[in-house]
N, C-alpha and C positions, 0 to 999 in steps of 0.2 A: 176481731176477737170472736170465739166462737163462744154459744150460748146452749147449756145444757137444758133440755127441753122436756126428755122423757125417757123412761126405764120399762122396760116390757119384761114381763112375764108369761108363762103358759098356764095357764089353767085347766081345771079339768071340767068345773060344773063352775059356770056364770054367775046363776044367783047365790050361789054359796060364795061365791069371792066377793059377788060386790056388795053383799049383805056385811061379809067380816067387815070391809074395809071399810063402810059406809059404818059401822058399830064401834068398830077403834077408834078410826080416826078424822071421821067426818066428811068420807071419800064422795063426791058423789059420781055421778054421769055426767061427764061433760058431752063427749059423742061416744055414739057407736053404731061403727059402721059395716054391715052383714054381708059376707062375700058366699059364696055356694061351699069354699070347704073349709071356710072361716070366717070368726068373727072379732073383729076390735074391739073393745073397749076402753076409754080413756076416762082415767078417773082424777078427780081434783076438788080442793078447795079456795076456800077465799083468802087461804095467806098462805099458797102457792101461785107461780108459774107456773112449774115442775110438774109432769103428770104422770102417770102410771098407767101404763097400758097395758092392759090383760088380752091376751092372745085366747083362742079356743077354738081348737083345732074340733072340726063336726067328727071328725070317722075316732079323734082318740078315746079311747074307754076304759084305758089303765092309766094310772099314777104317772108321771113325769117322773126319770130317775134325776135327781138335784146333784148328784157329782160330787167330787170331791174337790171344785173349784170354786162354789160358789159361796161368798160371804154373807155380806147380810144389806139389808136397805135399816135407813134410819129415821127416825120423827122425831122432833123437840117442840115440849112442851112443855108449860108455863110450871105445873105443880106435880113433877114425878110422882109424888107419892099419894096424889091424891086419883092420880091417872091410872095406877096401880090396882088402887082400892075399887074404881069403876070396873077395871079388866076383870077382874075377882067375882065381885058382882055381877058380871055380864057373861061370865061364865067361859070368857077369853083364857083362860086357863096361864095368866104370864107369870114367868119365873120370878126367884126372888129378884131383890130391889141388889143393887149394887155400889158403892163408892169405889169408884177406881181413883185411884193416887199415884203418885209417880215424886218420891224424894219426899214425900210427906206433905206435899199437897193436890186436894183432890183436882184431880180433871174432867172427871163425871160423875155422875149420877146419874144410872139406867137400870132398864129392867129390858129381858129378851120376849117376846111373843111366839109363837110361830101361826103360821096364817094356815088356811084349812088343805092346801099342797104340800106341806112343809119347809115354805120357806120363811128363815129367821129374820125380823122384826125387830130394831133396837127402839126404845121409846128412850129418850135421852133430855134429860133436863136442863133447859135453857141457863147454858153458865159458860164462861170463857169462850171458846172458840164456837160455841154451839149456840148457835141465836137464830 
């Protein structure tokens, strides 16, 4: 069986990405590793395996265009609404709060982020399928 391990992204500025992620969501530096026209970054916590890898291309200096194929990554977390009010606080700028339902009973509870490249953020409240 095959074991999902990690999800990359491109960045543009390093300490800008690993500052957000390290402020949302408790991301830290696991490694990273510097090549001459690039550099790694793997980020993680302690109630993950699962890590995030920030890419950073040395010669890019414009924005990554995001496409019109990409969806979103997602977080769960113990207290949505109080995760929200940090985001607020912390100047993370995340959308409203959400109850999604489906036949009149909810499926989730989340709110969107977007991170400082523009890519979307589900923060999702630990309930049903989402643990």
């Amino acid at each position: 069986m095959a074991k999902f391990v990690h999800s990359m992204i491109r960045v543009l500025d390093e300490a800008r990405s690993v500052d957000f992620y390290h402020r949302a969501f408790a991301l830290e530096v696991a490694e990273r590793l510097d090549f001459d026209g690039f550099t790694l970054v793997y980020l993680s916590n302690a109630e993950n395996t699962f890590e995030l890898e920030l890419t950073i291309n040395k010669d890019r200096k414009q924005a990554y265009e995001l496409g019109d194929g990409y969806g979103h990554s997602a977080f769960v977390v113990d207290d949505v609404a109080s995760e929200h009010a940090r985001f607020e606080e912390a100047g993370l700028a995340p959308r409203k709060l959400v109850d999604f339902e489906h036949n009149g009973t909810r499926l989730a509870r989340f709110f969107f982020v977007q991170d400082p490249d523009g890519y979307q953020i589900e923060v999702i409240q630990k309930h049903g399928r989402y643990r």
